[in-house]
N, C-alpha and C positions, 0 to 999 in steps of 0.2 A: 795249211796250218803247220807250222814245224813241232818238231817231235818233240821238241823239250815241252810245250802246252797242251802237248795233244796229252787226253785221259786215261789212265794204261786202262787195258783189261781186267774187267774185274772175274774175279776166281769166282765159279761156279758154287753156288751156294754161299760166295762169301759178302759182305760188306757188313753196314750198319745194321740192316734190317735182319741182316740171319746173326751177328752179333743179338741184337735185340731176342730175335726168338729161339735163340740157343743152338740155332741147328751146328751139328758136328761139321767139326772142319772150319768155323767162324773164328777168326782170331781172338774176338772178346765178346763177350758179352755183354750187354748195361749192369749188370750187378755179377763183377765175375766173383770166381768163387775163392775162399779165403786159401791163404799160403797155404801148398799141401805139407810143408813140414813144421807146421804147430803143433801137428798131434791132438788138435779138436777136434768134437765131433761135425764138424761145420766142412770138414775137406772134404767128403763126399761130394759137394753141393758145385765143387770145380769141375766134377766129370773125370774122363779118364787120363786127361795130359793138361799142366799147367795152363790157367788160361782157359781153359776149355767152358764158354759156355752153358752147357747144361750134360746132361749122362748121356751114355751111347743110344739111349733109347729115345732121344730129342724130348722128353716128357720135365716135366716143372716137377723136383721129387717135393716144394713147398706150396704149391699153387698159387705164385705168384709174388708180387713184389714184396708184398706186407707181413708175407711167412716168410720170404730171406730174409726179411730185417729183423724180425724176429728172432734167427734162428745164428745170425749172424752176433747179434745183443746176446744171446745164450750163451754162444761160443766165446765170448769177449773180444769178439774184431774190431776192431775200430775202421770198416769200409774198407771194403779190396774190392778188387780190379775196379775198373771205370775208367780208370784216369789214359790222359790222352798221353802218347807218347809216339814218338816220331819212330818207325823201327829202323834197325840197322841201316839195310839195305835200301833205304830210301824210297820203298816200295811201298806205301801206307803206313799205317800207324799201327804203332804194339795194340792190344789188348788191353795190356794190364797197366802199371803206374798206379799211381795213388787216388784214391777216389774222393770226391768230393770233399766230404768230411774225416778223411783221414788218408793213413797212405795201408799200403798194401803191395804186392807185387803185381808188377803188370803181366798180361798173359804173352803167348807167343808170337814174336812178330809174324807178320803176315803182311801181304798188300793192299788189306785192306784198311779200311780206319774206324776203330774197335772204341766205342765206349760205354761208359759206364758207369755209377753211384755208388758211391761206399754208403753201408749204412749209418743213419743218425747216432750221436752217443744220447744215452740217455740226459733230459734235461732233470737239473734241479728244481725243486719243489720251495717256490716259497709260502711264506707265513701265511702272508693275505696277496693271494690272486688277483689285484687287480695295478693297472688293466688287465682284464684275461686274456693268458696267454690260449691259444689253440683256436681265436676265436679272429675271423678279421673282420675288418671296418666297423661302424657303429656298435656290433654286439661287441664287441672287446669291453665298451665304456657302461654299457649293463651290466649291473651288481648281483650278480648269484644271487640265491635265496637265503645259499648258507653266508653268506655279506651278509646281507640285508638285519637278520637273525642275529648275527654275530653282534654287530652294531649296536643292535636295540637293545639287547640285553646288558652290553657291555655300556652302554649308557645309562640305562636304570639303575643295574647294578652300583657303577660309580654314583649314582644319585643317590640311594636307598642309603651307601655307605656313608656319603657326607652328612646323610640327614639324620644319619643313626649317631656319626661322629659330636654333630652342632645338636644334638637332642641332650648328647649326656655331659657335653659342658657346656651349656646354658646355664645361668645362675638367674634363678627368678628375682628381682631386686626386691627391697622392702620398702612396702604403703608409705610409710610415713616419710622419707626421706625422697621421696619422687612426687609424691600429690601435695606436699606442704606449700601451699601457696603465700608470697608476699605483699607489703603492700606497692602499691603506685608512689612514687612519692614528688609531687608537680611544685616548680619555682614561680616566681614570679619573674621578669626580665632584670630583675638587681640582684637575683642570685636566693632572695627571701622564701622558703616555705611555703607555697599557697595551701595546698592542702595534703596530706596524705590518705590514697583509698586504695581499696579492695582488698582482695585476698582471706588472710585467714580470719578478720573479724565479722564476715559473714557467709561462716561456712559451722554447721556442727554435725558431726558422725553419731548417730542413732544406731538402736540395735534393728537386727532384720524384722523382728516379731513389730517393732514401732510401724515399720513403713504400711500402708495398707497392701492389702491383694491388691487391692484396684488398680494399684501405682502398678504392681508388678504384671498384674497382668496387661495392663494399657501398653507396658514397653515391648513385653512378649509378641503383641498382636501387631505391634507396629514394626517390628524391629528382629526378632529373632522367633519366628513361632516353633521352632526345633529346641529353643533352647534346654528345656527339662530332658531332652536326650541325647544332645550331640555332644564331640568330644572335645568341644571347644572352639573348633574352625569348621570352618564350611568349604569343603574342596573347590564346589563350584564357583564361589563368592573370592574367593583366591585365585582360582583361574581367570575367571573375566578381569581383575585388577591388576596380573600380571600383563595379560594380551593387552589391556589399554596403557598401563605406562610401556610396556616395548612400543607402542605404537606410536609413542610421544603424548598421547590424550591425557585428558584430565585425570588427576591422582583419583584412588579414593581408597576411603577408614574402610576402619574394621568392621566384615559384615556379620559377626555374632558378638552376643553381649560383654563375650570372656574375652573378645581381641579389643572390645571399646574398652571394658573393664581393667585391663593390661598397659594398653593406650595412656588414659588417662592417671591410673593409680600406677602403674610399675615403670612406666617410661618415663624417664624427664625431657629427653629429645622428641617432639611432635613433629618434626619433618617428613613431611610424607618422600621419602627415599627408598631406593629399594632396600639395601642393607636395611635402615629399618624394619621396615616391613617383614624382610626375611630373620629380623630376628623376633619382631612382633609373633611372627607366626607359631614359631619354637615355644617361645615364651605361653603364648597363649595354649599351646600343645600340653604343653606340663602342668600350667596351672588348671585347665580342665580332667588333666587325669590326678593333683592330688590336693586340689582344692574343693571344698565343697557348695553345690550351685548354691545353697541360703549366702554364703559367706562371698560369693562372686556376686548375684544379684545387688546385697544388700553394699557392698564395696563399690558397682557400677554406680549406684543411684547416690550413692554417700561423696562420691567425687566427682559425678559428670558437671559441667556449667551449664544451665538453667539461660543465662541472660542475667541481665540487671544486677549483676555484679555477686549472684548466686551461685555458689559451689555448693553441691547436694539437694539432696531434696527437701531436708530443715528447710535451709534458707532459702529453698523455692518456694515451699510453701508462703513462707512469710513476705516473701520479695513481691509474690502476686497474688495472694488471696488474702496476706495478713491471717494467718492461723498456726495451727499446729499440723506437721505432715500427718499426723497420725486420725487430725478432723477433717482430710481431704474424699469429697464424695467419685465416683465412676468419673463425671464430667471436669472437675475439676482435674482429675489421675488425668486426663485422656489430653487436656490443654497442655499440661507439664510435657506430657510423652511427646506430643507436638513442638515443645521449642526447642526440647533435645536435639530434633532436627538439623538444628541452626539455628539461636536466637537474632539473631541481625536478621533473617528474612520472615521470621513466625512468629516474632512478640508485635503482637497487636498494637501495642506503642509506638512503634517502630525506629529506624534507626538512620534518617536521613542524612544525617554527619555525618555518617560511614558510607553509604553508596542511594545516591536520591530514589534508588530500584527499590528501596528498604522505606516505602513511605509508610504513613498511617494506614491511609486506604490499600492499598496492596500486600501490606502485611497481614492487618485485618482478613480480607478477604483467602489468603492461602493460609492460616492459621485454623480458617471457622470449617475452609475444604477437609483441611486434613482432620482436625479434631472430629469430624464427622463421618469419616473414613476408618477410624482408630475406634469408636463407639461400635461399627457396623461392623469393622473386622473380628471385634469381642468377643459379638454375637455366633458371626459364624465358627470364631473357636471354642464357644461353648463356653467363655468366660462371662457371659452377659445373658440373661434371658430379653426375649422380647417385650414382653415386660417394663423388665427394667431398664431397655433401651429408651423405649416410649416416655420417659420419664422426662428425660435429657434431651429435649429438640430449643432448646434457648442457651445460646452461645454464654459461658459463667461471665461472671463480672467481674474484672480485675480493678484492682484499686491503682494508684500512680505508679509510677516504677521510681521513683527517689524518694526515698524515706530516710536517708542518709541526712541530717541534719546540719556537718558540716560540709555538703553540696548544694545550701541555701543561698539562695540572691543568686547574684550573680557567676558565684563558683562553677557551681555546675555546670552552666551556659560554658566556662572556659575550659574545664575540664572535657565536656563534650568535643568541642571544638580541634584540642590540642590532642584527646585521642586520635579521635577522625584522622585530623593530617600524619599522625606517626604511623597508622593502617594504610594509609592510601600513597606515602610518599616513602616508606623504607620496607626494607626484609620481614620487618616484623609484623606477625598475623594477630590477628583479632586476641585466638584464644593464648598467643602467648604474649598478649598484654595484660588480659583477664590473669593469667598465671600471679601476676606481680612482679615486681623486684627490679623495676627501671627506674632512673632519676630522668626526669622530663621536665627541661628546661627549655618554657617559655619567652614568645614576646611581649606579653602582657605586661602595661604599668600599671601597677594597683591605683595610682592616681587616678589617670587618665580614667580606670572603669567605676572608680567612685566617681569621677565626676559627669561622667555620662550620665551613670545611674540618677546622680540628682536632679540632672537638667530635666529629662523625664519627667521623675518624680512631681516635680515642680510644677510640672502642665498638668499630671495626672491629679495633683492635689487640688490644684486651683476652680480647675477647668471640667474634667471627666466626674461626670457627678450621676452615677448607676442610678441611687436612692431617689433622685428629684428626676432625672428621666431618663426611666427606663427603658422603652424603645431608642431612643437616640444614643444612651451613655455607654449600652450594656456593649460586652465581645470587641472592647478598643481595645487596638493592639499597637504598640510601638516598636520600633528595630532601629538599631544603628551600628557601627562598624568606624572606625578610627586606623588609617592607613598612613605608613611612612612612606612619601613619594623616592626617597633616595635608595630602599631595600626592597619594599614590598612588605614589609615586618607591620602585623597586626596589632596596635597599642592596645585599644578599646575595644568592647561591645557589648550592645544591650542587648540582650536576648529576651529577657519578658520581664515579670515584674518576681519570680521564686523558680530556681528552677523545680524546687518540690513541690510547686502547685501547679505551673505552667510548665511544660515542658516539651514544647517546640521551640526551638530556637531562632527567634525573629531574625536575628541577626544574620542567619546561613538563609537557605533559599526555605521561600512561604507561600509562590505564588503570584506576591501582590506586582501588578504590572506597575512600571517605572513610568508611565506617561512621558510629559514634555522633557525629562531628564535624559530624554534618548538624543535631543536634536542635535546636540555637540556632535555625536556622532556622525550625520548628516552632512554639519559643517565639518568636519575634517577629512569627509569622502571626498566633497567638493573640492576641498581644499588640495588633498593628496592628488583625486583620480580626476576632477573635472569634471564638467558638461557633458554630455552628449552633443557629436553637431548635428540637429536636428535633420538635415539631409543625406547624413550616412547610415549608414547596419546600424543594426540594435548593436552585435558587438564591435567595439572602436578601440583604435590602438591607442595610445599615450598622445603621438602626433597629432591624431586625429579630433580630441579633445582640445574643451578648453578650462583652465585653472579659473577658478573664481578669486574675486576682490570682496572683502567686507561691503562695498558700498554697490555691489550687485544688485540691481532690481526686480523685483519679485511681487507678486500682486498680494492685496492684503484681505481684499474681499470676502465676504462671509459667502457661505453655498460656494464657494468656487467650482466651477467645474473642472475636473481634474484632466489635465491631457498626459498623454503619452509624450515622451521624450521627440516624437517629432509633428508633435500638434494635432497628433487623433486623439478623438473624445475617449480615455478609457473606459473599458468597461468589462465585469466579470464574466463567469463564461454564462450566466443567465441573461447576457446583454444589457445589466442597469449600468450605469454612469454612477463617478461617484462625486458628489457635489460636498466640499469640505468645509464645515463649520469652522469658527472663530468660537471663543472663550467666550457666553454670553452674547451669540452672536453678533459679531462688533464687527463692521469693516473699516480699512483705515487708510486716511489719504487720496479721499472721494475728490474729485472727480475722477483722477487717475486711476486710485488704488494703487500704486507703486511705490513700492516701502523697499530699503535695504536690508541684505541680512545680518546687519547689527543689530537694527530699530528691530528688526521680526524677533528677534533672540530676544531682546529687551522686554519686549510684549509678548513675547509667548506668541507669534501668530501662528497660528496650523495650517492655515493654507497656502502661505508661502514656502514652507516648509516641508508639508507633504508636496508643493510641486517642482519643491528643488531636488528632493530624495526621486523625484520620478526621472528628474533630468539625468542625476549623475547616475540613478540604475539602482534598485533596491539590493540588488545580491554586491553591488561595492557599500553599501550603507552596513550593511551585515558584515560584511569585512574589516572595514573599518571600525566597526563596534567590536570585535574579534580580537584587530589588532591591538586596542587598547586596554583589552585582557578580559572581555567576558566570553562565555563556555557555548560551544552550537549543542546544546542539552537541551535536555525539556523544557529548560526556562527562554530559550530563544523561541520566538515566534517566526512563526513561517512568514518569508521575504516575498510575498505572493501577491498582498492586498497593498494599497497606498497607505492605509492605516499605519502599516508598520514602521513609519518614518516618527510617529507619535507617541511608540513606547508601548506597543501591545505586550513586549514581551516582560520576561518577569526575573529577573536576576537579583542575587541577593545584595541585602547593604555591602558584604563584605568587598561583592564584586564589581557595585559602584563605586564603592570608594578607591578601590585598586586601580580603575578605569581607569578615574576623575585624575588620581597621583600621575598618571602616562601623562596628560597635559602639563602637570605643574611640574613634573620632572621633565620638561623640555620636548618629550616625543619618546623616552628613555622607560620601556616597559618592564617591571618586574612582576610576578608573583605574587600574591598577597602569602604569607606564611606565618605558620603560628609557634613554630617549633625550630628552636634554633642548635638541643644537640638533646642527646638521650643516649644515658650510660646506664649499663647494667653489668652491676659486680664490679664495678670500676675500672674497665674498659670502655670507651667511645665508641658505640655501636652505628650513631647519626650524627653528621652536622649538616646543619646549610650552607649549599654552595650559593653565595649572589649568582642568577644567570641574568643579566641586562640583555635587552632587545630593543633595538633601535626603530621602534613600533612607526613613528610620525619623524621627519625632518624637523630639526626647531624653528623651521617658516612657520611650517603646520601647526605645530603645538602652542608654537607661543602666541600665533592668531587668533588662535579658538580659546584660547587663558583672553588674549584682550577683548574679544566679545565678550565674553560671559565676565567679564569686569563691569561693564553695563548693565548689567542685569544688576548687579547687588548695589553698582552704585547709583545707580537711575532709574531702574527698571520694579518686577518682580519681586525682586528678592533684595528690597532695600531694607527689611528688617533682619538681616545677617550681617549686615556692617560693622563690625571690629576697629575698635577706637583705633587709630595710628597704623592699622595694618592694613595692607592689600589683598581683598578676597576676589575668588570668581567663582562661580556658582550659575546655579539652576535650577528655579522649582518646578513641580510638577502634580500635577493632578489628571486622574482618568475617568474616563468616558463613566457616566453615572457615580460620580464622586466615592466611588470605590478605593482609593488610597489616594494618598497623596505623598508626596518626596520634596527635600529638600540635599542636594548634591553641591558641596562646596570645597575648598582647597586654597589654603595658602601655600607658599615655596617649600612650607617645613613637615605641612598637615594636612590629610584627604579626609576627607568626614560625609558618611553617608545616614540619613534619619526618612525612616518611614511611618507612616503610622493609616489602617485599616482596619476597619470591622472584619472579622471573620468568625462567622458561629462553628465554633470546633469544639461543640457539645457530641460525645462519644456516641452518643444514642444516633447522631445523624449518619446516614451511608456517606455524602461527600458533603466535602467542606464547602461553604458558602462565602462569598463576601459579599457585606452589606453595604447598602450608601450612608454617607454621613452627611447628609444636609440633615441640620440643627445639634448635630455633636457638638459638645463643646457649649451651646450656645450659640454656634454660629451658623449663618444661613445655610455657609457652603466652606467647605472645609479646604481650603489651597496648598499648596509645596509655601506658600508665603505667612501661612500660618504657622501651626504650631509647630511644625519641621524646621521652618527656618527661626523659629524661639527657640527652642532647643539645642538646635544646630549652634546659634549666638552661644547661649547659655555655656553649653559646654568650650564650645572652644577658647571664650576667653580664659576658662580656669588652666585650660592644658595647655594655654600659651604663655599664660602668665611667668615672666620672668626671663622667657626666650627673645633671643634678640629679633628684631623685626628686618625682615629678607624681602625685598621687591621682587616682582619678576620683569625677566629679561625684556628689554624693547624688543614687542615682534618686527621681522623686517620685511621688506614688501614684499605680497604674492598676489599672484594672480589679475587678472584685470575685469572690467566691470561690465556684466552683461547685462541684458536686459533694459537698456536704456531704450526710450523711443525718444523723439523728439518734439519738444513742446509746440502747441497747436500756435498757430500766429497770432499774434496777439493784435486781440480790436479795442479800438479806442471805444470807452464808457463816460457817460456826464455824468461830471462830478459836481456833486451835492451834496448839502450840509449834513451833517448826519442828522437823522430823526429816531427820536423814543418811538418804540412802537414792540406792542404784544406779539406782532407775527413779520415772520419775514417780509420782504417786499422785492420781486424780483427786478432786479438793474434792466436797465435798455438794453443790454447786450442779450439777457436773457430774454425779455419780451420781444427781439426781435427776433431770435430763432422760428425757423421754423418748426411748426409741430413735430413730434417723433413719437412714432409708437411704442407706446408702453408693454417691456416686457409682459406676457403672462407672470399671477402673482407664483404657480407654482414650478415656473423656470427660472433660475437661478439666469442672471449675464454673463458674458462673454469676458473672458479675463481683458483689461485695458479697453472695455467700453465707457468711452467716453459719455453717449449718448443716454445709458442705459439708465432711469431713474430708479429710487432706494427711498424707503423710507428713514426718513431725517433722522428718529429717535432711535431704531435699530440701527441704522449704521453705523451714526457716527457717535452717539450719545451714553448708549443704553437703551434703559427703559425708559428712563424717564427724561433725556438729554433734550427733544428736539428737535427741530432741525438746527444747526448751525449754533448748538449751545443752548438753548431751550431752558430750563430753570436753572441751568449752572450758574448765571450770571456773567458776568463780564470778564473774556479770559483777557489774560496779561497778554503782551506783545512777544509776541512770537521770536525765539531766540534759535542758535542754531541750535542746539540739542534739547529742546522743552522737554521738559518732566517736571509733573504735580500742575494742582492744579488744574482747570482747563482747559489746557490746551491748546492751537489756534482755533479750533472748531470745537473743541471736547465738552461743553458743560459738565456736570458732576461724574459722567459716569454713567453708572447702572443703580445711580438715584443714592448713593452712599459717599460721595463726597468725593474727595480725590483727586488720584493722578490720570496717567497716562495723556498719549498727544494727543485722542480724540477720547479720552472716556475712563474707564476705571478700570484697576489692571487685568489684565485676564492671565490667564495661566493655563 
């Protein structure tokens, strides 16, 4: 190894490590000792010659690292020796030099190599320690206690102050100038007055000694049972409302009486917001500490809204018992306390224009829950003896909820109506229409709903006769609805015959199922979505389908047996089959039975109809009825059973007639709407936007317009014919003559009319519908009766003067299934004809061979040819015959026969008439 690399010798007792332990004669030590000419008391600590280690007696005079630094911070060194330095002689390294954190003198050179640590300077002290310093990895990011403390306090405190700041300037507002309610004030669509309501002409402020205990205690028990003690807010009732609006969850009011009290009497802004609420709380803070609770009570009850257009409890009382507050008993206090709740979901009346959740029946029933709740909680607060509980188990009797006499006829129906849509389609809330002070401008033409009203009228005069019969006459009910096809804008509607006597609104949804009025729908599925191809998936793509032709064949036969889309017998999950009636069970175009779905439309047949809806798929028939603008709500029947191709469901006039408009406006879907703008204070708070949707292609729509054109002009619904104008139309009747419909539309005008028994006597738990065979008079009450008189009636008045608009030629769609091919044709000898009382069968038939006769109680086989019918059922009626039977001698068969008839028809069902084999069905 050559000498310049070889390691020198190291000096006896010298290197790092006797540096390190101080021993005498080390060049340095790890912590040498401070300059001995400072004059601190820290030179000692160098030993007896610069540099040096530790004292001559090799001993630590600090005991260790942590007393040098110490002692070193005393002396005010900033770190000596340590530091590494190359010494002179090239012989290891100095001692001394400047030590880590500072400089110092380095100690004596030596050959050996010396080092060492000056000590730390003290660190600065900040504010808030964190991250903490002294602490490594994850404890660093650990909050002290004193954080922790500091924090919390330092958060209340700023709390405490702001609360104490927004406590002492808050301004309590004043009653009068915040609870002064205005009226509504509603147009007609020419800009005219209809009516003006609510607000302050039924509301009156009483003194507190007026109102009963009863009242005060029933709100107590329901609503604040702290309230005779607390100081106006409920800490805890304020926490849970904070944590659910942070959370995004539902708002909610004020939970003591002094913050509803505050609410309703000192706010004019009812936004459930927070800033609100946090100024609600304030507010309500002071007025508990310098108001007093008779003057808070008797202000809650003097301003809350009741329902039915009642601000206080005056004009609660009168709105629903008809009396004086002050002659109100425990049970009647305990109903009030209940609609405070919410009148839209608690008034037993209830409020189906505003949300269908708010019915009679379900109102009712959570009105009788709570009021029963409110009696029981009385007791347990000592406000009620048992006793006097026992007294009260029969739910009070309220009288109507319109007594308002300029809300008679038909007003109210419209005023209902156009509230409704202003709560369900803008910003504006229930209670701050009840407030007042909107101008609400309607679609309504005063014409169009006088002349509604009369056409009714007119039937109801004539016809509906309670006094001569009573079972038959009593609980008829009428509806109609009048629709613009180019907006969706609602002209017309008849809602009952007062709305201060009746006051369910016919015209919005009641229930009554739509029957054959659904089948367009049907035809438009076909139309849009097609067939099924019987030998693919239940689901099928566009390709895979096929479009229908009006001149599609379809069986007409009575009992049909209903298949599935690929020729299985259906059936429910208890495995019956379902075998589909005809109108009067009528079949039609025997031998075959193969009718088009024009002719089927024309005649109403159900079983062609129910087994077109099975082909194209019930959930596209639901769709298509969808598209055209009715709601998948509780009025929609479930898409499950084959029935539903026939109208189980129950949608209103309004949303038939809306429907109906998507045909006559080409395939062109709007809205029906009752409200076209709404200003308050004179600002434009609402208007309507047109939104068009292109529901149907006009293949589609103007196909199913030129069906249903046969129907009014050949068909069913040939008593809706309009002198010089083009109608198309659809009547309808359902299963146990339960209602019946007439749905019709010209280019300019949609018009829907219903009319059903239904016993809506209050004393009943659920509403009823009744049959009407011999209403009226009539055996059986059709969509071709008094719906489509009516329907006439009106429309010629609200057309009068309008110029007359064709609809478009449809253009071709779809092609014609269901054809089979005719049997070959055998030559017959021909012979004179003869009179004769009974048929006589040809040679061709006598030469058949025998075939057995269905069983009576199994329905044939769709396109049995084979399969014999009885003559007067099938093709006649009742009383038809075989082959025309008393009808007499039908005229020569033409290509579209109607009346009369028929090639086969005689009379019908023994009353005269039309149709091609018999009398019209529906």
């Amino acid at each position: 190894m050559s000498e310049h690399r070889r390691k020198p010798p190291q000096p006896q007792g010298g290197g790092r490590a006797a540096a390190r332990r101080g021993t005498p004669g080390a060049p340095s030590g790890r912590r040498a000792a401070p300059r001995g000419d400072t004059g601190s008391p820290s030179a000692s600590y160098g030993g007896p010659g610069p540099g040096s280690g530790a004292p001559d007696d090799g001993g630590r005079p600090y005991g260790g690292r942590a007393e040098a630094r110490r002692a070193a911070q005393r002396s005010g060194s900033v770190g000596a020796g340590g530091g590494r330095r190359r010494a002179p002689d090239g012989g290891g390294r100095a001692g001394g030099g400047g030590g880590r954190r500072g400089g110092g003198s380095g100690g004596s050179s030596g050959p050996g190599r010396g080092r060492g640590r000056g000590a730390e300077p003290p660190r600065k002290k900040r504010f808030i320690d964190y991250p903490r310093a002294g602490k490594s990895g994850g404890r660093r990011w650990v909050p002290s206690w004193r954080l922790v403390t500091g924090v919390f306090l330092g958060f209340f405190g700023g709390l405490m102050a702001v609360a104490g700041i927004s406590y002492a300037l808050v301004e309590v507002p004043e009653v009068d100038k915040a609870a002064k309610a205005q009226n509504n004030v509603y147009y007609w669509a020419d800009g005219k007055q209809m009516v003006a309501t609510g607000g302050e002409r039924n509301r009156q402020i009483i003194d507190y000694d007026d109102i009963p205990k009863e009242m005060r205690f029933a709100v107590m028990s329901a609503e604040n049972k702290t309230f005779e003690k607390d100081k106006g807010v409920d800490p805890m009732g304020i926490t849970r409302a904070l944590v659910n609006m942070a959370k995004g969850g539902q708002t909610q009011g004020g939970s003591t009486i002094t913050q509803q009290y505050v609410k309703n009497a000192r706010l004019g802004d009812q936004s459930q917001t927070f800033t609100r609420k946090f100024k609600e709380l304030f507010i309500s803070i002071k007025v508990g500490r310098t108001v007093s609770k008779e003057d808070i009570m008797a202000g809650y009850l003097n301003t809350a809204y009741y329902g039915r257009g009642a601000y206080g409890i005056q004009a609660a009382a009168r709105a629903y018992f008809n009396k004086e507050a002050s002659e109100l008993d425990p049970s009647e206090c305990a109903l009030l306390a209940t609609v405070l709740k919410g009148a839209t979901y608690y008034d037993p009346a209830g409020y189906p224009e505003i949300d269908p959740a708010a019915n009679k029946q379900d109102n009712s029933a959570r009105a009788k829950k709570r009021w029963q709740w409110i009696l029981d909680e009385e007791v347990k607060d000592g406000h009620l003896t048992s006793e006097q509980r026992a007294k009260y188990t029969k739910f009070p009797k309220l009288q109507n909820p319109r007594s308002n006499m300029d809300l008679a006829g038909q007003t109210g129906y419209l005023v209902d109506l156009a509230k409704a849509y202003v709560i369900r389609n803008t910003n504006i809330t229930a209670e701050q229409l009840q407030r007042g002070g909107y101008e609400i401008h309607t679609t309504f033409e005063r014409k169009k709903v006088e002349e509604l009203e009369k056409a009714v009228n007119k039937v109801r005069k004539e016809k509906i006769k309670p006094k001569v019969r009573p079972e038959k006459d009593t609980h008829v009910q009428f509806g109609g609805a009048s629709v613009d096809p180019k907006d969706g804008a609602i002209k017309a509607i008849y809602g009952g015959e007062d709305a201060t006597k009746h006051f369910t609104n016919n015209a919005d949804q009641t229930g009554a199922q739509v029957g054959s009025t659904y089948k367009p729908f049907v035809l438009a599925a076909a139309f849009k979505y097609g067939v099924r191809d019987p030998d693919g998936p239940e689901e099928q793509s566009e390709s895979e389908r096929t479009i229908v032709n009006p001149k599609s064949l379809y069986s007409g036969k009575n009992e049909l047996k209903i298949q599935k889309y690929n020729g299985q017998v259906w059936t429910d999950r208890d495995g019956k089959q379902w075998n589909q009636k005809n109108d009067g069970n009528q079949s039609y175009n025997r031998p075959s039975f193969q009718i088009d779905l024009r002719e089927a439309m024309r005649e109403s047949v159900n079983s062609a109809y129910v087994q077109l809806g099975m082909d194209v798929g019930l959930e596209k028939v639901k769709q298509a009825a969808m598209e055209a603008g009715l709601k998948d709500d509780s009025s929609m029947a479930g898409a499950t059973y084959p029935s539903f191709s026939l109208g189980t469901s129950s949608p209103s006039a309004i949303r038939m007639a809306g429907a109906y408009s998507t045909f006559a406006a080409s395939g062109k879907q709007n809205e029906p709407y009752s409200v076209k703008e709404v200003e308050h204070e004179g600002d434009t708070v609402y208007r309507h936007e047109k939104q068009t949707k292109q529901a149907f292609s006009p293949e589609v729509a103007d196909n199913v317009t030129d069906v249903l054109r046969t129907v009014v002009e050949k068909g069913t619904g040939t008593s809706a014919k309009l002198v010089g104008r083009q109608v198309a139309g659809k009547t309808g009747t359902t299963d146990g003559n339960k209602s019946a419909w007439f749905v019709g539309y010209t280019p300019q005008l949609s018009t829907a009319v219903s009319m059903y028994r239904l016993d809506d006597d209050e004393s009943n738990k659920k509403r009823k519908f009744l049959e009407m065979f011999g209403t009226g008079g009539e055996e059986k009450i059709h969509g071709a009766s008094f719906p489509a008189q009516i329907w006439h009636d009106y429309m010629e008045k609200a057309l009068r003067g309008k110029p007359v608009v064709n609809f478009p030629v449809p253009g071709p769609i779809g092609k014609v299934v269901g054809e089979t091919p005719p049997p070959p044709p055998t030559p017959t000898k021909t012979e004179e004809p003869e009179e004769t009382n009974s048929p006589t069968p040809t040679e061709t038939e006598a030469s058949k061979p025998p075939t057995e006769s269905p069983d009576p109680g199994e329905s044939c086989d769709p396109f049995d040819w084979d399969c014999k019918h009885n003559g007067g059922q099938e093709n006649g009626g009742a009383d038809g015959g075989v082959d025309g039977g008393t009808g007499g001698e039908s005229p020569p068969p033409t290509e579209d026969p109607i009346g009369g008839g028929g090639p086969n028809g005689g009379n019908g069902n023994g009353n005269g008439g039309g149709g091609i084999f018999g009398g019209p069905s529906d």
